[in-house]
C-alpha positions as protocol buffer text, in pm:
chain_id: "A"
residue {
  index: 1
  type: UNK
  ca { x: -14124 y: -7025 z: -2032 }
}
residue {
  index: 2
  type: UNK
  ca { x: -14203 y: -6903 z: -2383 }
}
residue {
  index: 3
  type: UNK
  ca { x: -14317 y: -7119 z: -2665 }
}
residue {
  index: 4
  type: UNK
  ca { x: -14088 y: -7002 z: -2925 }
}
residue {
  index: 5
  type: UNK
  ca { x: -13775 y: -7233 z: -2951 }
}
residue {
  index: 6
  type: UNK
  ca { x: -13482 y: -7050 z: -2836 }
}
residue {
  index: 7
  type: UNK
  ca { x: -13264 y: -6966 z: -3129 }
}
residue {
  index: 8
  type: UNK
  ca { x: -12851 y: -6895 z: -3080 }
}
residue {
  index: 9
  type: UNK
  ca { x: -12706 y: -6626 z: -3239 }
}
residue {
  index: 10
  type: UNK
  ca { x: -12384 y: -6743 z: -3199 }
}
residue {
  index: 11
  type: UNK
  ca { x: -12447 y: -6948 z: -3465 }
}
residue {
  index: 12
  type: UNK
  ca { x: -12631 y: -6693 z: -3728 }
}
residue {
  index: 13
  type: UNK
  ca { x: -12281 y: -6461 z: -3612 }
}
residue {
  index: 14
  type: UNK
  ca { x: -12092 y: -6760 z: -3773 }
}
residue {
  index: 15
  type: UNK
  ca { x: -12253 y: -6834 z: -4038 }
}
residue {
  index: 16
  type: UNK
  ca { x: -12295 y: -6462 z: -4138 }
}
residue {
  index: 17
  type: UNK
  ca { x: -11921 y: -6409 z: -4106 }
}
residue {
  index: 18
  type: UNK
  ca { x: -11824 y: -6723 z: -4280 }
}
residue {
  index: 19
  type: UNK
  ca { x: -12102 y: -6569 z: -4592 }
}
residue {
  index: 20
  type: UNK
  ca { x: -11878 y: -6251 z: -4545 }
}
residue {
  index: 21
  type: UNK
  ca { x: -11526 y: -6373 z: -4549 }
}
residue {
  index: 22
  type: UNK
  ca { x: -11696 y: -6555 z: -4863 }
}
residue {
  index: 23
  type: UNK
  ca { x: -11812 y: -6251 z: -5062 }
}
residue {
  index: 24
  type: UNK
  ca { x: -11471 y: -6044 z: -4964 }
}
residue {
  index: 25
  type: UNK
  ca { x: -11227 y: -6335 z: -5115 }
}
residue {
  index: 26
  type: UNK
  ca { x: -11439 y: -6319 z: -5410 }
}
residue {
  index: 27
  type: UNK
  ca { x: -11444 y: -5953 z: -5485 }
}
residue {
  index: 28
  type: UNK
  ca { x: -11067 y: -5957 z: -5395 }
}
residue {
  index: 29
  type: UNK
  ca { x: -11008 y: -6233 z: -5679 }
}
residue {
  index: 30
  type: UNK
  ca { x: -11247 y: -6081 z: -5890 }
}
residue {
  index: 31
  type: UNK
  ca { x: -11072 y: -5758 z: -5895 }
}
residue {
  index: 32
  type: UNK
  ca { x: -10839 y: -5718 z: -6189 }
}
residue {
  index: 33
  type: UNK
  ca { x: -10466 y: -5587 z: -6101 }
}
residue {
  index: 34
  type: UNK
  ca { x: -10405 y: -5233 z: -6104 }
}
residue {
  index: 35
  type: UNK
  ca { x: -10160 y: -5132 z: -6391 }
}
residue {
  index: 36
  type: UNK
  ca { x: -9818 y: -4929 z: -6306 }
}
residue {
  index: 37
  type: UNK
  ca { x: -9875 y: -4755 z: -6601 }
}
residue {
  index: 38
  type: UNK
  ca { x: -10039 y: -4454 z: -6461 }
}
residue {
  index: 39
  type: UNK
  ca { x: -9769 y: -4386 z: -6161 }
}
residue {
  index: 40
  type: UNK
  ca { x: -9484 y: -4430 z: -6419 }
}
residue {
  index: 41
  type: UNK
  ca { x: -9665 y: -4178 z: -6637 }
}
residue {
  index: 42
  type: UNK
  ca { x: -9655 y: -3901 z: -6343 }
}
residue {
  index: 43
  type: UNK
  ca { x: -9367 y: -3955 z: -6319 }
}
residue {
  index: 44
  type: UNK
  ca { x: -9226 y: -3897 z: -6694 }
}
residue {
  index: 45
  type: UNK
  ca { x: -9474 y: -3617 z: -6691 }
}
residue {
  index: 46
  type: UNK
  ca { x: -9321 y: -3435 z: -6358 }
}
residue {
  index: 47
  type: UNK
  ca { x: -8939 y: -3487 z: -6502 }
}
residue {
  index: 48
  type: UNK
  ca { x: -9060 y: -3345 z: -6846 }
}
residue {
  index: 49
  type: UNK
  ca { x: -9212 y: -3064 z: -6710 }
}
residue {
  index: 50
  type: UNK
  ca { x: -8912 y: -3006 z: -6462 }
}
residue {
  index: 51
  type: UNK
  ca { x: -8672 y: -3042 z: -6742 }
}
residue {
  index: 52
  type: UNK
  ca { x: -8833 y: -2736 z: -6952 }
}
residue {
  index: 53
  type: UNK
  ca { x: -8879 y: -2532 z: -6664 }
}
residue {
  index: 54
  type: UNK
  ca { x: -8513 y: -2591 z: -6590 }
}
residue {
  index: 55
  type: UNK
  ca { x: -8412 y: -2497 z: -6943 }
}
residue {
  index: 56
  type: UNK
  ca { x: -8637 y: -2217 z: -6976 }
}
residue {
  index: 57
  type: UNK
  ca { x: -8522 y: -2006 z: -6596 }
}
residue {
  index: 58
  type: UNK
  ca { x: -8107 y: -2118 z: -6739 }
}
residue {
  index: 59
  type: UNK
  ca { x: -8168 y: -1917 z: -7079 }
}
């Protein structure tokens, strides 16, 4: 037999996942909330731009 104790990796696996689980709830929180403001901007954009297009092709 070897002289080195005999180390399970089961538990480094768990306690690495529990540090990782850890780290991802805190970048989630961390994370501020996107703003709609650029989606609803596209899309006042794309109806003003099909709105002159429209009146320009109808003159």
């Amino acid at each position: 037999m070897s002289d080195q104790p005999h180390i399970d990796p089961a538990g480094n696996t768990q306690a690495f996942r529990a540090f990782a689980n850890a780290r991802e709830q805190e970048s989630a929180a961390a994370k501020p909330k996107k703003s709609p403001l650029l989606p609803i901007l596209a899309v006042v954009l794309a109806v003003v731009i099909i709105g002159v297009a429209a009146f320009l092709l109808l003159q």
